[in-house]
Every structure is written in structure tokens, then in C-alpha cells.
N, C-alpha and C positions, 0 to 999 in steps of 0.2 A: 498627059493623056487627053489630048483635046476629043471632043465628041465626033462623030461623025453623023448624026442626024439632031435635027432643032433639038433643043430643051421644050417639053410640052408641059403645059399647067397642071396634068395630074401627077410626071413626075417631079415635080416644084412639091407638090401638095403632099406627095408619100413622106416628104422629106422633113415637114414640119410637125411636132411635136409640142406639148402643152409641160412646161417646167413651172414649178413655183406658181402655178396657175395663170401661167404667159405662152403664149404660142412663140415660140423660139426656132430655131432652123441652127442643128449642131453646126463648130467649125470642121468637123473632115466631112458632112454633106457636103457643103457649101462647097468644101476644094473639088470634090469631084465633083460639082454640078459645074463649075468654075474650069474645071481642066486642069486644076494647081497641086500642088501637094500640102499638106496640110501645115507645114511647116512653112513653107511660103507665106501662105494665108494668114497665119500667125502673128510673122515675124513682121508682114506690112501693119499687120492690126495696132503689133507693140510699136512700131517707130510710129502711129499716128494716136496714141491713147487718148490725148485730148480730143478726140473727136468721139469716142467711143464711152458716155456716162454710163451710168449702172441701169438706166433703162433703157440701153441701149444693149450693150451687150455684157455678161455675166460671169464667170467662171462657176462651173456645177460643183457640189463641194463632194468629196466621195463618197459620201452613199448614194444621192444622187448618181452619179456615176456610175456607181456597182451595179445600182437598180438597173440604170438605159443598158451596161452591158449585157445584166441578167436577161434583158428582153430581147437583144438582139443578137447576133453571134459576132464578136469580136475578140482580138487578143486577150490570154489573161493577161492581168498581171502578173509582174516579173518576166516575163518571157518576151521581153522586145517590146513593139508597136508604142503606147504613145507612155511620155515623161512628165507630160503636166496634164494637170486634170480639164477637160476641154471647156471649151468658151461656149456659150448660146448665147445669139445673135435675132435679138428681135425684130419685127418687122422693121420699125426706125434704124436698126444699127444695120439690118442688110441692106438699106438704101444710102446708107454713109458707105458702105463698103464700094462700092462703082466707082465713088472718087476716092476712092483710098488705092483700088486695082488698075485704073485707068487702064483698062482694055474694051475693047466692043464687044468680046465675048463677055466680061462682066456685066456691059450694061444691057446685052441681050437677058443674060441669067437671071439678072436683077427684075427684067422688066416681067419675066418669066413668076418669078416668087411674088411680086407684086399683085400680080393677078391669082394667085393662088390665095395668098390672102386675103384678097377683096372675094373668094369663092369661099372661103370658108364663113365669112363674117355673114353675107347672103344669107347665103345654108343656116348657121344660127340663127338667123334673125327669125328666118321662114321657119325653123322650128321653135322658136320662140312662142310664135304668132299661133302656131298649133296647137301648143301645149296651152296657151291662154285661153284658145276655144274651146278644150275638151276639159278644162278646168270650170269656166262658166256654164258648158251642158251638163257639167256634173252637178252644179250647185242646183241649177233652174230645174234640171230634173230629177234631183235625191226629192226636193222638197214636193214634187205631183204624184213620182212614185211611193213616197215613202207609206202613206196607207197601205197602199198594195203589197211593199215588201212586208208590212208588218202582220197583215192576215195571211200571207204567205207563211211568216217565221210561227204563225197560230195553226195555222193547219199542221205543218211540221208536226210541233208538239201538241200531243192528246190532250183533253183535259183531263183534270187531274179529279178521278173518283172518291167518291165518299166509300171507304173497304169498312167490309163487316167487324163486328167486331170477332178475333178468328179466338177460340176455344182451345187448349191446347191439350193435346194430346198425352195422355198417359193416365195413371193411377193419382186420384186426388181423394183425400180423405173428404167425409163430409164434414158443416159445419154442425156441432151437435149444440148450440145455445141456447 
């Protein structure tokens, strides 16, 4: 099912997914970003395994799996669709893939997810950079506010009065000594 208009960097980007705390991009994305079926994609992956180490690309073990089903809509289990538990393909292992696919529509796709990941890494960094500044106005200014919050947190609460001493009410004998 080849495309019929470009591969664009946002949809490159929908497609990536964070596994095992790694930004990954599934094997049946990747065929249909590719125009392949995902058994194709597969089956080039396995006649080239030495190219593909464990940080490069992974198989998801099944709860993994359940989990990305649970999120997204796809076949149950037992009922058809896929036989082995799928592959994720990190940034490195989708750039071995181009020479593993040798098409021009891979190395279009490829050039495509590339940049998707250098957009995301960006984005992190830049909120990186944010979160470290609103962390520093927070320290520089807990410590100029903080008098102030704390006649604040005195107003709140009242002082606390000296109470009578309160007499209690009923029938008391006297004391007759």
C-alpha cells in the first residue's frame, strides 16, 4: 500500500513511542510508513540480525504488548493479526533499516523519522531548559517570599487566647472545712 502524498515529520512523530524508557518506533508503524506489510519488514530484519543489537532494535515482551494494545485499538489476541510479539526499532536500528530495505521510498521514510527525532530531542531539551528556570525562581524566590508567606500563614491563624477559667454548671455542694 504505497502512499500517495509525502511522509510528513508530524506523522513520523505520532508514530514514536517511549518503551523501556527508549523512544522506539513499532515494526507494523514502520511497514506502513514504509508501504510494506509487516511481515516483509520482519522477515528482512531476521535475514539481517547481525546488524540489528539490543540497542538497536528489541522485541516487547507481553505485557508490554498488552499494555500498547490496551492503548491503542488493534486485534485481539487469538483472533488472527500478529503471531510474534512485535519488534521496537530505535532511532539507530531505523537508520540500519534503509540498508536493510534498499528502496528510495525507505530512505525517504527514514529521512522522515530522522527528523522527527531530532524534533523531539529539541522539544526536550527546550523544556528541559524551562523546567531548570522555574526551578531556580523558585528557590531565589521561596527564600525573599518566605517572611511574607509566613505572616500570611499568621494572619490565617488567630492567636491563640488566654480562656477564662469557665465554672461549670449544675449543683455543687459546698465545701464545709
Amino acid at each position: 500500500m504505497p502512499t500517495t502524498h509525502p511522509l510528513r515529520v508530524r506523522d513520523a512523530a505520532s508514530c514514536i513511542r517511549v518503551v523501556r524508557g527508549t523512544r522506539v518506533v513499532l515494526d507494523e508503524d514502520l511497514a506502513r510508513l514504509y508501504g510494506v506489510t509487516t511481515k516483509r519488514l520482519n522477515q528482512s530484519v531476521s535475514r539481517n540480525l547481525q546488524r540489528f543489537p539490543t540497542d538497536f532494535m528489541f522485541r516487547l515482551s507481553k505485557r508490554e504488548s498488552d499494555v500498547l494494545r490496551s492503548q491503542t485499538v488493534t486485534s485481539k489476541a487469538g483472533r488472527g493479526g500478529r503471531r510474534h510479539l512485535p519488534r521496537a526499532f530505535t532511532e539507530q536500528g531505523i537508520a540500519m533499516l534503509s540498508g536493510v530495505l534498499r528502496s528510495s521510498m525507505a530512505v525517504a521514510v527514514n529521512i522522515e523519522i530522522m527528523r522527527a527525532f531530532v524534533l523531539f530531542r529539541r522539544i526536550e531539551r527546550e523544556h528541559g531548559e524551562l523546567a531548570h528556570r522555574i526551578d531556580e525562581l523558585e528557590r531565589r524566590f521561596d527564600a525573599r517570599f518566605r517572611v511574607i508567606f509566613d505572616a500570611i500563614r499568621d494572619l490565617r491563624s488567630p492567636p491563640a487566647l488566654a480562656k477564662p477559667e469557665r465554672r461549670s454548671i449544675g449543683f455543687r455542694p459546698r465545701d464545709r472545712s
